[in-house]
N, C-alpha and C positions, 0 to 999 in steps of 0.2 A: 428456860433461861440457858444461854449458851454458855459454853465450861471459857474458862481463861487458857485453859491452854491445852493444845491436841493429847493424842492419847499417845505418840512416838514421844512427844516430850514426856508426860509423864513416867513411860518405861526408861526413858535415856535418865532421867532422874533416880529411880529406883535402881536401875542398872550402878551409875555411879555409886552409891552408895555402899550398895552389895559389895559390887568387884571392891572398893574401896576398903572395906575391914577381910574379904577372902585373901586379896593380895598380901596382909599383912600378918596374918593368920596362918593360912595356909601353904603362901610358896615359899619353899625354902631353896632356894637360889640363890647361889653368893652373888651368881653374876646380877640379879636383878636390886639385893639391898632395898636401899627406903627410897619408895614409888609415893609419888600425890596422883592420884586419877585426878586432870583436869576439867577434863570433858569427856561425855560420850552423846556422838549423834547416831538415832536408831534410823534409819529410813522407814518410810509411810509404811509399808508392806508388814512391817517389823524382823524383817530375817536377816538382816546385815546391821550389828553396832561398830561403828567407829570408837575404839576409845582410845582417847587423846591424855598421856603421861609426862610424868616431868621426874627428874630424880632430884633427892634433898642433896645430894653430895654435888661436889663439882667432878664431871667425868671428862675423859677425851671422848672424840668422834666413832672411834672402834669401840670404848667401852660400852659408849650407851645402845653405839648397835649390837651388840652382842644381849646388853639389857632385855632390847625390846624382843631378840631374836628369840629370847628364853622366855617372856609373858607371850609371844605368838607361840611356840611352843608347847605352854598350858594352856592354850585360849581353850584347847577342847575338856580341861579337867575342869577350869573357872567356867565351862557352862555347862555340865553336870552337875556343880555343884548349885550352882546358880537356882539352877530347875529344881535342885530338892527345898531351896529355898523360898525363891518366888513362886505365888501363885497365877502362874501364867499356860497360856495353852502350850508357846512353844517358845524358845527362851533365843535369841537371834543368837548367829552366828559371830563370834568376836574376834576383830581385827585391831592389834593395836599398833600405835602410832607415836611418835616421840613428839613430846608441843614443848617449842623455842621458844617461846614467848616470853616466857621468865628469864631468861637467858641474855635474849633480845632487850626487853626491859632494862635489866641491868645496863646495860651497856651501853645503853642511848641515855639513863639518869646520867652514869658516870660520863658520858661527854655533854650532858647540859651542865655538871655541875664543871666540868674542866671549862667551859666558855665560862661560866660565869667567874669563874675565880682569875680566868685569865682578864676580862670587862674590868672586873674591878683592880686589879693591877692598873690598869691601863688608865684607871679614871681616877687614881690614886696619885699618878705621873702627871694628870694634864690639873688634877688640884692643886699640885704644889709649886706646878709653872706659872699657875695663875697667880697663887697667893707671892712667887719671886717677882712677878711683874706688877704686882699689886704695891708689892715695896717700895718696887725702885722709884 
């Protein structure tokens, strides 16, 4: 019977998780603060993790490069520690990454809800023309 899902996903899975309570745990960097690990892609080989971060705070563009400058910085202590952890032969190498998405997100809600508040002005102006013309 064939698994549901390859074995790079299930380390990017485990990976996630790990890094996810080490970051919280263990680094203490002012510049890094409170991290969400949103993703990590391992590639097939498994020697290269991608992990994909977001910060809880709202930052500028220098701070959160400086963020990530400081989790690339440890990527080599979070995979020693990784490896005293996981049971794995060899523990990939980690690259991390700032993800916008949340950010992005935000930002596209807030202009669906600005059209929509602005529609309904608008359809609030052409009901009361109607109901003047309904009078007359």
């Amino acid at each position: 019977m064939p698994r549901e899902f390859s074995r790079s996903e299930r380390v990017a899975d485990a990976l996630q998780r790990e890094l996810a309570q080490l970051i919280r745990t263990d680094v203490n960097d002012p510049r890094v603060g409170m991290v969400n690990v949103t993703g990590v892609d391992v590639n097939r080989d498994l020697a290269v993790a991608k992990v994909y971060v977001s910060f809880i705070d709202d930052r500028e563009d220098q701070a959160i490069k400086d963020a990530v400058a400081a989790l690339n910085g440890a990527a080599g202590y979070l995979r020693s520690q990784l490896a005293s952890r996981m049971t794995m032969r060899s523990v990939p190498t980690l690259k991390f990454f700032y993800d916008a998405t949340a950010k992005t997100g935000q930002y596209l809600s807030a202009l669906i809800d600005r059209a929509v508040a602005s529609d309904s002005l608008t359809n609030d102006d052409v009901a009361v023309d109607t109901k003047k013309k309904d009078a007359e």
